[in-house]
C-alpha positions in Angstrom: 44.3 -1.3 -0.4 47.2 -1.0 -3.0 49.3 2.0 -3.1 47.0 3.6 -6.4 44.5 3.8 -4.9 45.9 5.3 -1.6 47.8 8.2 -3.7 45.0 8.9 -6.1 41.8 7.4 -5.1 41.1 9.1 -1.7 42.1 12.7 -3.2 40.0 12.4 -5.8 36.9 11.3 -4.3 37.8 14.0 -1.8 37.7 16.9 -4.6 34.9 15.6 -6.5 32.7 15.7 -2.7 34.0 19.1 -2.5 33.4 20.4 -6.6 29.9 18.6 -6.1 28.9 20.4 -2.6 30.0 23.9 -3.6 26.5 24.4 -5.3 24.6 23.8 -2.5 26.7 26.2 -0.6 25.5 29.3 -2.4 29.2 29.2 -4.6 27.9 29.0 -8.1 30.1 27.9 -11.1 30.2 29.5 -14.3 33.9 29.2 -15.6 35.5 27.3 -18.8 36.7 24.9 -17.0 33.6 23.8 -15.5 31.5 24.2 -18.8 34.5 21.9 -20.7 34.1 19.2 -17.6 30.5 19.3 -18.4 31.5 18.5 -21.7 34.0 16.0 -20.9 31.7 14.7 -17.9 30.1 11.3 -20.1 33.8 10.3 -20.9 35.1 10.9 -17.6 31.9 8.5 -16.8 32.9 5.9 -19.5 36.3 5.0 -19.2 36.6 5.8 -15.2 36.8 2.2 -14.2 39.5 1.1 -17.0 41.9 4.2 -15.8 41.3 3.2 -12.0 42.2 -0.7 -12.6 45.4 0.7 -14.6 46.8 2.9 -12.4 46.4 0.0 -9.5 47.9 -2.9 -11.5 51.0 0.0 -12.4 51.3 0.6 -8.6 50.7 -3.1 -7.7 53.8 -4.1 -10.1 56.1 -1.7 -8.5 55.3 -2.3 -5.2 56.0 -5.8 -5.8 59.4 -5.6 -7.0 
């Protein structure tokens, strides 16, 4: 497991568990800045995998040198 994906990876998996449980918990969600991730939510979809691959090579470099 390179570096990336220790920093980034396992805390954001963790907040997305906790953003997506809160609804089933009674909290309900009704903020801007839940309507604008909505929004955002297909592009966040698409391009997930390219901005996951970039951040590891980044970290993957430095960790080399």
């Amino acid at each position: 497991m390179s570096p990336g994906t220790t920093l980034f990876g396992w805390p954001a998996a963790a907040a997305t568990c906790a953003v997506t449980l809160l609804p089933f918990l009674g909290r309900k969600w009704t903020g801007r800045g839940y309507k604008y991730l909505g929004n955002i939510s297909h592009g966040l979809y698409a391009y997930h995998v390219f901005w996951i691959m970039t951040v590891d090579q980044l970290f993957s470099i430095q960790h080399r040198l």
